[in-house]
C-alpha positions, 0 to 999 in steps of 0.5 A, a space after each residue: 500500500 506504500 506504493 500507492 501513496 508514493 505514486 500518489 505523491 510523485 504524480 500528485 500534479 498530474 493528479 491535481 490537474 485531472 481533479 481539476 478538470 474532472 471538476 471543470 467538465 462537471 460544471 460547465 456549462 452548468 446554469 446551476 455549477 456546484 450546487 448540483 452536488 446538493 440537489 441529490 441529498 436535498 431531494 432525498 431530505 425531502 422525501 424523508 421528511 415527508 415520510 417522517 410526518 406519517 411515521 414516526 421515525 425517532 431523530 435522537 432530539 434532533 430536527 428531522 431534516 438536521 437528523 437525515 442530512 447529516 446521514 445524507 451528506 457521509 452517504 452521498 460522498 460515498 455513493 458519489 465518489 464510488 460512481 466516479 471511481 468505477 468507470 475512471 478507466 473506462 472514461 480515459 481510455 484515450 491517455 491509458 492506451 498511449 501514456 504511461 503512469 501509474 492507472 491509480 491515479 485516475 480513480 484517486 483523482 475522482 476521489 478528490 473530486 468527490 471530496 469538493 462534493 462533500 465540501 459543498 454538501 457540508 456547507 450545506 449541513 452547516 446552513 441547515 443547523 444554522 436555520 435550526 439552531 443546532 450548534 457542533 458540538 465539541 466532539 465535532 473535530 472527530 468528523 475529519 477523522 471519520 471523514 478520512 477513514 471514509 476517504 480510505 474506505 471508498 478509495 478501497 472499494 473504487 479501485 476494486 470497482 475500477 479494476 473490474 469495471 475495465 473487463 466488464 462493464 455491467 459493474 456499473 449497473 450491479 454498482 447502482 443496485 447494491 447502492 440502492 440496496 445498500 442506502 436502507 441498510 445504512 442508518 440513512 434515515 433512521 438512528 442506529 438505536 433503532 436497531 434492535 440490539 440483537 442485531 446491532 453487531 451483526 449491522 455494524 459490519 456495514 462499514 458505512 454504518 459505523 462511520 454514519 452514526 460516528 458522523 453524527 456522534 462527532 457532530 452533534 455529541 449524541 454519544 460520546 465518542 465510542 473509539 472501539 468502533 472508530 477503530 474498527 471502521 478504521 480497520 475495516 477502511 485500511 483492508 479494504 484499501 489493502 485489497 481494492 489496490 491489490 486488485 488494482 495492481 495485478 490487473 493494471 498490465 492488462 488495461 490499454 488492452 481491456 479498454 
């Protein structure tokens, strides 16, 4: 996994600029530009909270919309950044046939990509705290390091993506489905004490589980910090980068071919 970042840190310009332009190419032409990052998980905030008005869905004490976009804004950086990731060599077929570098930089740079989204969405979480009056809590300083062990988790998956995506495109359309899929069976729209404790370990192998209720622990101090948890969701995000990368490399050789 060193060589990933090493490669990362020599070839961090070309990096930079296909960041840049990944970013540019998004937006132009755009009559709405950055704010498209937000409509998604503003959508979605609004359907849940229609639905909340008939059922009811606990939000530990929190408003509902503050409670589900809070969720929202750790899930759409995954889901996007994933979406991203899968097709980046599929999408620059032209430079992997006729240049040399090392391919893992072209899903990373969707990654940084994915972290302007998530910049923007949570200016936006801060806009609708503010708008309730919901202040961070203290423990809001732990939200970089849940952020990054999010970064790692993603990055794992979407190399694998990436790799499998070169040999067989129907990836993408599996990605959206597990997505879907994997959305309800994230703490999204509900709390994670809404899970019935029996079944609480069982759920909290879903990595994305973990690091939504940590998200929200950080922010708003429902719970104190539970670093057992943070742990694990830190180890979990480090194999799954270990393995995605690994996959990434042994089948590097073959993708000017593949492509």
């Amino acid at each position: 996994m060193t060589n990933l970042f090493a490669n990362l840190w020599r070839h961090r310009e070309l990096c930079f600029s296909l960041t840049r332009r990944e970013v540019s190419a998004r937006y132009k032409q755009s009559l709405l530009g950055p704010a498209w990052a937000i409509l998604q998980p503003l959508a979605l905030l609004v359907v849940f909270a229609a639905v909340q008005r008939f059922v009811h869905i606990p939000s530990e004490g929190l408003p509902y919309p503050v409670f589900v976009y809070a969720g929202l804004v750790p899930w759409s950086f995954f889901a996007s950044t994933l979406a991203m990731m899968t097709p980046s060599i599929v999408s620059n077929a032209a430079i992997v046939r006729k240049i040399y570098f090392p391919r893992e930089v072209l899903p990373l740079s969707s990654a940084l990509v994915g972290l302007v989204d998530f910049a923007v969405s949570l200016a936006t979480l801060f806009l609708l705290m503010a708008y309730y009056g919901v202040f961070p809590a203290a423990s809001a300083v732990y939200v970089l390091l849940v952020i990054l062990i999010e970064l790692v988790f993603v990055t794992g998956i979407g190399l694998f993506a990436a790799a499998i995506c070169a040999f067989q495109r129907d990836i993408l359309f599996v990605a959206v489905f597990v997505l879907q899929l994997w959305m309800f069976l994230s703490p999204v729209l509900y709390p994670l004490s809404s899970v019935p404790p029996d079944y609480r370990t069982l759920y909290l192998v879903n990595p994305m589980a973990s690091i939504m209720t940590l998200f929200r622990d950080a922010m708003f101090g429902l719970n104190p910090i539970d670093l057992r948890l943070l742990g694990i969701a830190a180890l979990e995000a480090v194999i799954t980068l270990c393995f995605g990368y690994g996959v990434f490399k042994s089948a590097e050789k073959y993708f000017a071919d593949a492509v």
